[in-house]
C-alpha positions in Angstrom: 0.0 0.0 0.0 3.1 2.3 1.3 4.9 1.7 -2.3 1.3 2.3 -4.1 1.2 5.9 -2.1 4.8 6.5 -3.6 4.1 5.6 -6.7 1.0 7.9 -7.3 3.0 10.7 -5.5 5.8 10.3 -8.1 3.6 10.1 -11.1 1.4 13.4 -9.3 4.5 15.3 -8.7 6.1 14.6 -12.8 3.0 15.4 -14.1 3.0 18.5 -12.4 6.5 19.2 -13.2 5.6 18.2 -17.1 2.7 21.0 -16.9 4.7 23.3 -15.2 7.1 23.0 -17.9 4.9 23.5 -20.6 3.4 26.7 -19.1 6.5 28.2 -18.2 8.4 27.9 -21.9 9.5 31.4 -21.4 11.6 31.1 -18.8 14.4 28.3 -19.5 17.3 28.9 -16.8 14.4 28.8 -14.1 12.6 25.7 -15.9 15.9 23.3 -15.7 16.7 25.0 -12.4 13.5 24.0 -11.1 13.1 20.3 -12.3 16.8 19.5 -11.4 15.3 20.6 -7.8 11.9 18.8 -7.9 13.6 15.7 -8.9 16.2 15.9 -5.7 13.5 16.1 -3.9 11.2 12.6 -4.9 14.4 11.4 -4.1 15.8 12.7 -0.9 11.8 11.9 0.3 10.7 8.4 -1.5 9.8 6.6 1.6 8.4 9.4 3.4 7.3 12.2 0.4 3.3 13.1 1.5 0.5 15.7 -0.1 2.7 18.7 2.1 5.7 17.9 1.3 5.6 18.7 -2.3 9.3 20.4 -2.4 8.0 22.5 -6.1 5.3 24.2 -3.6 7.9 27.1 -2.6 5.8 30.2 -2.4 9.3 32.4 -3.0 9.8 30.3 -6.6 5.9 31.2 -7.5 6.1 34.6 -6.9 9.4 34.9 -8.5 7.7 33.2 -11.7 5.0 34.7 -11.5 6.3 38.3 -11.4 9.1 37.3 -14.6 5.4 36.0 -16.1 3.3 39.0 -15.6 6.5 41.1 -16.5 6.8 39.6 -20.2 3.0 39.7 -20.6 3.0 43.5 -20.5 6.2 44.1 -22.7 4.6 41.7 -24.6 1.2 43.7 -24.7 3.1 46.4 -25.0 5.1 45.1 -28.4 1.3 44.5 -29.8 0.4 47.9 -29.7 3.3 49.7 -30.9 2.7 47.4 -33.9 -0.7 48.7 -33.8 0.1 52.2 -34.2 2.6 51.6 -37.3 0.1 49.9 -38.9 -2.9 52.6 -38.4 -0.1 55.3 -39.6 1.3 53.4 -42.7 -2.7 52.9 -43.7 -3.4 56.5 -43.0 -0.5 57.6 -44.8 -1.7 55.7 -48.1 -5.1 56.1 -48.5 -5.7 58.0 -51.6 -9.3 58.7 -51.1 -9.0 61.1 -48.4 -12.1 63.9 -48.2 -10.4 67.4 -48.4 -10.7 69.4 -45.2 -12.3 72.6 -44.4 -8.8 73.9 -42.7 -6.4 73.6 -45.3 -2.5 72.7 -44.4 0.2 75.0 -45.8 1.7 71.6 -47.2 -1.5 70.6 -48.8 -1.4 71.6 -52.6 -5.3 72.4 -52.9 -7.1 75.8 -54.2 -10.5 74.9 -52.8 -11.6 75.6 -49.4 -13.1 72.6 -48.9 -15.5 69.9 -50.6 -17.7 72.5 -52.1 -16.0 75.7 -53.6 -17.3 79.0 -55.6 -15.9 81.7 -57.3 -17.6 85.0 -58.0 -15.8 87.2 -60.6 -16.4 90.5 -62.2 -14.3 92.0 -65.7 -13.9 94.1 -68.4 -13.1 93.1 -71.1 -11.9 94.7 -75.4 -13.1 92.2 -77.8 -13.2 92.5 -81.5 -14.9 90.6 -84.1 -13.7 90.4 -87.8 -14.8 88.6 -91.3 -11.5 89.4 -93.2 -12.2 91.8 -96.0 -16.1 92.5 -94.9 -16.1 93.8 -91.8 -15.2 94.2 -88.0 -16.9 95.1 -84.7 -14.5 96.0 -81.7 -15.5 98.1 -78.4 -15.8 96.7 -74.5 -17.6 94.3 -72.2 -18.1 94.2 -68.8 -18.7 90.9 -67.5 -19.9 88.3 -64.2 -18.3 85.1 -64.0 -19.5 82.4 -61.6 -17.8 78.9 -61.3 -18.4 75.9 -58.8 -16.6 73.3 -58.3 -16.9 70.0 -56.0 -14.1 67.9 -55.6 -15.0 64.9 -54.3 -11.2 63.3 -52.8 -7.9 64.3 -53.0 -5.4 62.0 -55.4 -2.4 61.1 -54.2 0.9 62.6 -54.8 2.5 61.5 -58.4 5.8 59.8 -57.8 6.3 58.2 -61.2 3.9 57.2 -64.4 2.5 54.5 -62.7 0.9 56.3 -60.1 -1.1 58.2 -63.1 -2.6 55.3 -63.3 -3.0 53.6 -60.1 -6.4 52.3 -59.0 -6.4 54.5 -56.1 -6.5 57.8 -58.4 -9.5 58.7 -60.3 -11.3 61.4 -61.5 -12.3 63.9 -58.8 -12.9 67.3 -60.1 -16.9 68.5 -61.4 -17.4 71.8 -62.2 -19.9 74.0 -63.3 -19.2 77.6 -65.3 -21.4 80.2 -66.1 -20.2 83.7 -67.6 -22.6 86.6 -68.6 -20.8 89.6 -70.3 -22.6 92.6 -72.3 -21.3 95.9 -73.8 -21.4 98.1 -77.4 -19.3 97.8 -80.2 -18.6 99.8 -83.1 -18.9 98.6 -86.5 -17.2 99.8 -89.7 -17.4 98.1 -92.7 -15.7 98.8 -96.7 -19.5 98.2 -98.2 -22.2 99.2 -96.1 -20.9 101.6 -93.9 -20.5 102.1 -90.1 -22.3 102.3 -86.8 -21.7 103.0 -83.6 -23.0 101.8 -80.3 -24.1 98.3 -81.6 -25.5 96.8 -78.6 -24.0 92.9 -78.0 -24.2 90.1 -75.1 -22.7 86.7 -74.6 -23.5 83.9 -72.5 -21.4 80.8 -72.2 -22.2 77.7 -70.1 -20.4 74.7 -69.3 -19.7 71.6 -67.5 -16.5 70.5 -66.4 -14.7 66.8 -65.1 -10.9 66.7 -64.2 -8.4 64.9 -62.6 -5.8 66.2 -59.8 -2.3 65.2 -60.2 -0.1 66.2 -57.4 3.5 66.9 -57.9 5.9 67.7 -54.9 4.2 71.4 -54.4 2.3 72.1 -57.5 -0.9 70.6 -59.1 -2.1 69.7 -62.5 -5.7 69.2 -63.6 -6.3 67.8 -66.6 -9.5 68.7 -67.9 -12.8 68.4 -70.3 -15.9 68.6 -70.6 -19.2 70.0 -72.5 -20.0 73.6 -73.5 -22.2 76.3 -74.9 -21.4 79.8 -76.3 -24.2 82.4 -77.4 -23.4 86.0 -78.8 -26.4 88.5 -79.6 -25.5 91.3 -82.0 -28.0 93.9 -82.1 -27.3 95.6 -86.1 -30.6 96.7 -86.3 -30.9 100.3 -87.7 -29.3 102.2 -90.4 -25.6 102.7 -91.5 -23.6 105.6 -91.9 -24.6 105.0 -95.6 -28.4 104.0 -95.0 -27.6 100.3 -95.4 -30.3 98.4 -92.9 -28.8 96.4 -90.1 -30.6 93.3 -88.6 -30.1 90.8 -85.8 -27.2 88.0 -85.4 -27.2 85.0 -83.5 -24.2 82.8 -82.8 -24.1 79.4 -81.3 -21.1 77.4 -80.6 -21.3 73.9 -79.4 -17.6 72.3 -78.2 -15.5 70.2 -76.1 -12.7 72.1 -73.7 -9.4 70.3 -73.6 -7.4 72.3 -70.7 -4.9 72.1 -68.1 -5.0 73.9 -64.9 -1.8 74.5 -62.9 -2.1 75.5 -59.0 1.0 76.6 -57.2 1.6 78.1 -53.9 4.0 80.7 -53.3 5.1 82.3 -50.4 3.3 85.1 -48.0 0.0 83.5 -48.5 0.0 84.0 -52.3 -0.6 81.4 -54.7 -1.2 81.3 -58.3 -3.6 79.7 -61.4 -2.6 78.9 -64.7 -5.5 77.8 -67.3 -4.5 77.2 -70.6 -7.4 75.4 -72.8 -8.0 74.3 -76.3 -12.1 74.5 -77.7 -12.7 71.2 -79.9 -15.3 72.9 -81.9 -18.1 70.6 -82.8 -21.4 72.5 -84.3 -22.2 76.1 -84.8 -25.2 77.8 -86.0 -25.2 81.1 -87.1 -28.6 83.1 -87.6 -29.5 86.0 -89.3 -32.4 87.9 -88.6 -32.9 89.1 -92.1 -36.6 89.7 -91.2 -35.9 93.1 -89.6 -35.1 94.6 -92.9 -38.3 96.8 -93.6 -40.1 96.3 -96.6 -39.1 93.2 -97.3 -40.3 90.2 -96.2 -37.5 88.1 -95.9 -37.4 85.2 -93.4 -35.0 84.3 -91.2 -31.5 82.8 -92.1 -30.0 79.9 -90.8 -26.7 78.7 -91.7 -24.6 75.8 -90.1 -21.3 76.7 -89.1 -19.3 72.7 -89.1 -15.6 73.9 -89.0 -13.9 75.9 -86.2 -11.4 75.9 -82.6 -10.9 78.4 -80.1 -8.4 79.0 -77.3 -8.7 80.2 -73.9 -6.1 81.5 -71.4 -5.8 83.1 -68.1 -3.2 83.4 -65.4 -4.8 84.2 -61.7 -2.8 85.4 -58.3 -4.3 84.7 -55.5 -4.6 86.4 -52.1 -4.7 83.6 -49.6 -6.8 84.3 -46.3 -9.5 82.3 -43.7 -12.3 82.4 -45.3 -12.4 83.9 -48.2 -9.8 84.3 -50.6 -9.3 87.0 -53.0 -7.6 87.2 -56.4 -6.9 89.2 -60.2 -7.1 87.3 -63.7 -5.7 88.7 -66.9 -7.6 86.1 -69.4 -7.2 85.9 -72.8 -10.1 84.1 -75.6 -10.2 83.4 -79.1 -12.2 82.0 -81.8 -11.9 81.4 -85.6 -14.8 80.0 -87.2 -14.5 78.8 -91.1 -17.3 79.5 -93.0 -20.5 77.9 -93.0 -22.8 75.9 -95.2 -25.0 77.8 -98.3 -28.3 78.4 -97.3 -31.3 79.6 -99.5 -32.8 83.0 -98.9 -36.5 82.7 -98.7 -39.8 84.7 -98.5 -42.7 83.2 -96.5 -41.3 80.0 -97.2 -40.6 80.6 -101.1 -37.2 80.6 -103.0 -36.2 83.6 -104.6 -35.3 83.0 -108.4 -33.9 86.6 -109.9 -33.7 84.5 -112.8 -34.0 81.2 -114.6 -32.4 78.4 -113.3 -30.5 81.1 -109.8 -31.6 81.0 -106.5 -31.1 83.4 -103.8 -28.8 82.2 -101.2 -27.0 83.3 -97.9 -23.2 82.5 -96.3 -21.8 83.5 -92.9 -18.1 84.2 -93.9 -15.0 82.7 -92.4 -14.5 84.8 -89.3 -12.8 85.3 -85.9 -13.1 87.1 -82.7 -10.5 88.2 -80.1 -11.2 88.8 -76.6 -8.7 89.9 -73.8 -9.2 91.9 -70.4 -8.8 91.0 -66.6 -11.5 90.2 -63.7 -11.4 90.8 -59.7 -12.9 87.9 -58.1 -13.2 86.3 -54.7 -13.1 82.1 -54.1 -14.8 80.6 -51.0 
């Protein structure tokens, strides 16, 4: 019975030394220190060992592990969330879809004050309209421009020509333009005279996509999108020589292909470079030859296929809080080939002068030259 009582003790006490092994990996030196002891001490109390005896029961050898225990749990803990916090930063740092904020960062390459950004403008403009060997218009405009844009995330920075086209950079950029000029012109032509004070207005709407590329501390937006340009030309009236003036309508129809280019400069300055070509697509020019007393003529219409136009401005801006304030010199042109042969008709009738002719109308190759500056303000 005695020997059966040793027997389970030893097998109790290994297996406790096995488990106590397993749990304590961590600690080697103590491990081998420790069954080298328990093992001395089955020995030194075989015939006598009982439940108290248990020599791996030292309180002093339990603290001890389990203060080196506790100790590498916490640097251990400790290790985890240090790795934690690399992690969160290296994700943070590459995230390309990061929604601009409304405090902007003296390193952060961005004209817009936020998400949503407007720009009010006022100008005055000299523009001057010729068809080469017929005629020209010239005199001044005065002009509102309005333009919103909402850029929905901010690309990442451009490092090399693979980054153009990395996943994480897309088109971010919509805008929305919408200029409203008026003024009077003069007109002077070699056949039918001259007038003065010729009333005229233009409208021009358009829609706008682009996409930011930022480069160390300077951005470049490609751009495109839609457009629509309308000029009224009041001719009504008679010429210097008694020739009767009547009504013009133009309409333009094209695709802008520009570039912006935003810097900043020191001293809260920064500057905005727009250079743009106009892919002309349709054009319709009418002529009200209906005004012309006596008459009876109806209106013209002639389809204008052929044409391009260029547009250019450079802006400096005044940085501030709130509200940021700026001057544009700008620059537009427009050369328009001639249009289609139309037939000149009277309540819906040709007009033969004679056998086998037919009287027709032409809007002339022409162009038109526009330059002045605008104050504006961007919020």
């Amino acid at each position: 019975m005695k020997k059966a009582i040793v027997s389970s003790s030893i097998i109790f006490l290994l297996n406790l030394t096995v488990n106590f092994t397993h749990i304590n990996f961590v600690f080697a030196d103590d491990r081998q220190d420790l069954i080298g002891h328990e093992l001395d001490c089955v020995e030194q109390h075989v015939h006598q060992i009982t439940w108290s005896d248990v020599c791996y029961s030292d309180n002093q050898l339990e603290e001890k592990q389990a203060r080196a225990m506790n100790q590498a749990l916490d640097e251990y803990d400790g290790v985890l969330s240090h790795q934690d916090d690399e992690l969160n930063m290296q994700d943070n740092s590459q995230r390309s879809d990061r929604p601009l904020s409304n405090v902007e960062d003296d390193n952060l390459i961005s004209s817009s004050k936020g998400i949503h950004s407007f720009d009010m403008a006022g100008g005055i403009s000299f523009i001057e309209y010729k068809e080469p060997g017929l005629m020209r218009e010239r005199g001044n405009m005065y002009g509102i421009d309005l333009h919103y844009t909402y850029r929905m995330s901010e690309n990442k920075d451009i490092r090399s020509l693979k980054d153009v086209f990395d996943d994480q950079n897309k088109i971010n950029v919509y805008g929305f333009d919408f200029k409203y000029s008026w003024g009077s012109v003069d007109y002077d032509s070699q056949g039918t005279g001259s007038a003065d004070d010729v009333e005229d207005y233009m409208a021009e709407i358009r829609g706008i996509i682009g996409y930011d590329i930022p480069i160390a501390q300077a951005r470049f937006t490609p751009y495109t999108g839609l457009g629509i340009r309308y000029l009224h030309d009041d001719l009504r009236g008679q010429s210097s020589n008694g020739a009767n003036g009547y009504r013009r309508e133009s309409n333009y129809l094209y695709i802008p292909l520009g570039l912006e280019t935003y810097a900043k400069a020191k001293n809260g300055i920064a500057m905005d470079l727009f250079l743009e070509y106009d892919l002309f697509l349709s054009g319709k020019q009418v002529s009200h030859i209906e005004d012309i007393p006596g008459v009876g003529f109806d209106k013209l219409v002639n389809q204008q296929p052929h044409g391009y136009g260029f547009k250019g401005s450079f802006r400096i801006i005044k940085k501030n809080k709130d509200v940021d304030f700026y001057v544009e010199p700008f620059f537009n042109y427009w050369h328009i080939r001639k249009s289609k042969i139309s037939p000149i008709t009277i309540n819906g009738q040709l007009i033969s002068p004679s056998p086998g002719l037919i009287l027709v109308g032409i809007e002339p190759d022409n162009n038109s030259t526009e330059y002045g500056i605008r104050l504006g303000t961007h919020f």
